[in-house]
C-alpha positions as CSV (number, residue, x, y, z in Angstrom):
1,X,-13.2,1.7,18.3
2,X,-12.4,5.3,17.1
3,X,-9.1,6.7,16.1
4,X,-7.4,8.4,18.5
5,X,-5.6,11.7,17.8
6,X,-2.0,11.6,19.0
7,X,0.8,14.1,19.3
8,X,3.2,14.4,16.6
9,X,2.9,15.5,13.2
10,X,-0.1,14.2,10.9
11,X,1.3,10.9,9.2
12,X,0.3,8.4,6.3
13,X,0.6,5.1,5.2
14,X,-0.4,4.3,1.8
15,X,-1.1,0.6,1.3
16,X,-0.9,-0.5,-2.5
17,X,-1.7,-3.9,-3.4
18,X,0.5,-5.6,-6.4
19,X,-1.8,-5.2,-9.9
20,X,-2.9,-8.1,-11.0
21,X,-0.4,-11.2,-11.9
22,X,-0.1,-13.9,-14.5
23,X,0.1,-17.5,-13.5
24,X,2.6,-18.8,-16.0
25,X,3.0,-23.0,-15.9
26,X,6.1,-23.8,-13.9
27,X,6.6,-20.5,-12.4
28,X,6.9,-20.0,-8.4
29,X,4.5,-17.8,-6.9
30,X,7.5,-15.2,-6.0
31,X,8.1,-14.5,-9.7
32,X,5.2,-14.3,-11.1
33,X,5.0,-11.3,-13.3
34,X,2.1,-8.8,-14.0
35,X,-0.5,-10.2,-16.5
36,X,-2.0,-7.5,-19.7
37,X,-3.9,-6.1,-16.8
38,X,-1.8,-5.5,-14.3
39,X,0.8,-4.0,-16.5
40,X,-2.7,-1.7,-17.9
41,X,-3.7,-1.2,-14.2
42,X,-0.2,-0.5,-12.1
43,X,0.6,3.2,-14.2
44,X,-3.5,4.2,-13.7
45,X,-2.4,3.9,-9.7
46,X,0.7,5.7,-10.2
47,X,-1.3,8.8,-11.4
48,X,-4.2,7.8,-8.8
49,X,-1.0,8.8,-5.7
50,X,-0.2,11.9,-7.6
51,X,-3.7,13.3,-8.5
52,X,-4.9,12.8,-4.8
53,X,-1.6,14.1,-3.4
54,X,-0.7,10.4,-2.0
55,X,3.3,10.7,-3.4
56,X,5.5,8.7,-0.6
57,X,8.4,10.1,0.7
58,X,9.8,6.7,1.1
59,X,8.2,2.9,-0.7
60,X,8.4,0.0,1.0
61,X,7.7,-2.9,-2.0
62,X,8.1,-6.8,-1.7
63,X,10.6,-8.7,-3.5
64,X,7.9,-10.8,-5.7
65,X,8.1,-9.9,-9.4
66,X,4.7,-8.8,-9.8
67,X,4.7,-6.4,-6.7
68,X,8.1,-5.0,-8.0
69,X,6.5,-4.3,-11.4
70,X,3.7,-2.9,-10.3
71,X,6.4,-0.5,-7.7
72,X,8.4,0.5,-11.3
73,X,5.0,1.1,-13.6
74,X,3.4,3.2,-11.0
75,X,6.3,5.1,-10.3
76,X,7.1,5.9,-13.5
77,X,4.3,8.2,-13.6
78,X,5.9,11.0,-10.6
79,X,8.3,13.5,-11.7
80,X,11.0,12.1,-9.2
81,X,9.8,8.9,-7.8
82,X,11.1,8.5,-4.0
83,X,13.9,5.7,-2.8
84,X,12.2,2.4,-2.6
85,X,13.6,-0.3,-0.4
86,X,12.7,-3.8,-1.7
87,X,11.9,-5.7,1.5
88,X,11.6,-9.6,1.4
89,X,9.5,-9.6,4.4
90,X,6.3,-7.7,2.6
91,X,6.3,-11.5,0.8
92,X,3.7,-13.5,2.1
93,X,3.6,-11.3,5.3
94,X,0.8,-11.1,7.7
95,X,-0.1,-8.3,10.2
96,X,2.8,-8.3,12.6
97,X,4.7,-8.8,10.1
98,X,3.9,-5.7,8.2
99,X,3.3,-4.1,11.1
100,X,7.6,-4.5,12.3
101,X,8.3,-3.2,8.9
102,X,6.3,-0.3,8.8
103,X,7.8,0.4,13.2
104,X,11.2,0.3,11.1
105,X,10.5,3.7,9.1
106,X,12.5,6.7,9.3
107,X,10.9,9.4,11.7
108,X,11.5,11.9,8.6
109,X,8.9,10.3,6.4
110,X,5.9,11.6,6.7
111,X,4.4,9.6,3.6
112,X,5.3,5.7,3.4
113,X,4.1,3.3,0.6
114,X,3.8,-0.5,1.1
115,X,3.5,-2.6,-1.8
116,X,2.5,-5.7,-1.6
117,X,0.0,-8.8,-1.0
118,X,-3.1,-10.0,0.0
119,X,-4.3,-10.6,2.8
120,X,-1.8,-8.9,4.6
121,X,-2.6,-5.8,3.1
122,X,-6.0,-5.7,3.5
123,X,-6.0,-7.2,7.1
124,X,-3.1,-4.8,7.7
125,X,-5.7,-1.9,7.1
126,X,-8.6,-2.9,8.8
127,X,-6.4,-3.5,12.1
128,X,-5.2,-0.2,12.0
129,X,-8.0,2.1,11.1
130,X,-10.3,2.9,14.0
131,X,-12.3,4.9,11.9
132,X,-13.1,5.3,8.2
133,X,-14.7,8.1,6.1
134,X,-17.4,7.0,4.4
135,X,-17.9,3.7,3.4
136,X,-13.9,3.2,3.2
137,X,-13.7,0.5,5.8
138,X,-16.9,-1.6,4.2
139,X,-15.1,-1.4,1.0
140,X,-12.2,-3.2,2.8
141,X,-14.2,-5.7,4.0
142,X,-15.9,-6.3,1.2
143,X,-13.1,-6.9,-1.3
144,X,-9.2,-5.1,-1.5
145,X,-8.9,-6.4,-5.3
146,X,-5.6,-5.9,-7.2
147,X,-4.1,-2.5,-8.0
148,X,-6.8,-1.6,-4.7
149,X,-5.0,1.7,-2.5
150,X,-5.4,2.3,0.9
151,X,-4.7,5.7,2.6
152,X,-4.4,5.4,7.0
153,X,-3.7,8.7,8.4
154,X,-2.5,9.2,12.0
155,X,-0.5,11.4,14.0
156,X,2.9,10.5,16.2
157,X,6.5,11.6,16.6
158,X,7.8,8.0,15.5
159,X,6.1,4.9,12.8
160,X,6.9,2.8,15.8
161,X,3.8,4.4,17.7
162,X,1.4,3.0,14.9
163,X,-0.7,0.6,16.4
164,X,-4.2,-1.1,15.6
165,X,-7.0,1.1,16.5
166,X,-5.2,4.6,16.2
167,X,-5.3,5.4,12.7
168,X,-8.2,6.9,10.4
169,X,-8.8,5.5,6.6
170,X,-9.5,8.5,4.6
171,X,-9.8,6.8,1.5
172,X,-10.1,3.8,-0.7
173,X,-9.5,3.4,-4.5
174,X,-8.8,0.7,-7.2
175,X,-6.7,1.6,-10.5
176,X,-8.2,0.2,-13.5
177,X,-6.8,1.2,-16.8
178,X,-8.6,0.6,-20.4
179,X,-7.8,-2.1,-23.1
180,X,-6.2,-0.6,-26.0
């Protein structure tokens, strides 16, 4: 299936998934916070969005601790981050799921971030991209690893035209920051 190219002006959807989390005894899954990594890992893909010109004009993060965090470190790396709406229904979503949040966009943002989970996220990206650069949709397929970025560009007048099939993945990278 190829992307098809629409009418409407040239859109993206940046799908971050959470850096990686700590799995403290007695803690629920929804709050578990960001382990040394993660909290190394979630500012090096703040500066990942702004080096490759990937800054959201609107986030879209779940309400779990970890995906939160990983919103604030990476954010705190832009000049002026943009609004973020924490969205319960990023938890645990899968496709459709994802899919009516994303419909629910403002027609103004060109640029929307999703924060959030596997698999969701990475079966979010592979149903929408009809077409990868590169080797971008084997490296989906192969493994969308913590702190991993997705980038789907598409064209259309409203986020409620996205659909699977019609959007291009123009690139994939995963944030990893040094131990100190």
């Amino acid at each position: 299936m190829t992307a098809r190219i629409g009418a409407g002006p040239l859109r993206r959807l940046v799908v971050l998934r959470h850096a990686k989390s700590a799995w403290p005894d007695g803690v629920a899954d929804h709050e578990r916070p960001l382990g040394p990594r993660g909290r190394r890992d979630a500012p090096v893909a703040g500066r990942m969005l702004a080096e490759t010109d990937c800054l959201p004009d609107l986030a879209l993060c779940s309400t779990a601790v970890r995906a939160r965090e990983t919103w604030e470190l990476a954010a705190a790396q832009w000049g002026t981050p943009p609004p973020v709406r924490h969205e319960p229904r990023l938890y645990a979503a899968d496709v459709s799921d994802l899919l009516q949040v994303v419909h629910e966009a403002p027609p103004e943002v060109e640029t929307l971030l999703l924060v959030g989970h596997n698999p969701g996220l990475e079966e979010l990206v592979l149903a929408l991209a009809g077409d990868g650069l590169d080797d971008t949709l084997d490296q989906v397929r192969t493994k969308f690893p913590t702190s991993a970025i997705a980038v789907l560009a598409w064209h259309g007048t409203t986020w409620r035209a996205l659909a699977p099939g019609t959007a291009l993945l123009t690139g994939v990278m995963v944030a990893r920051g040094k131990k100190k």
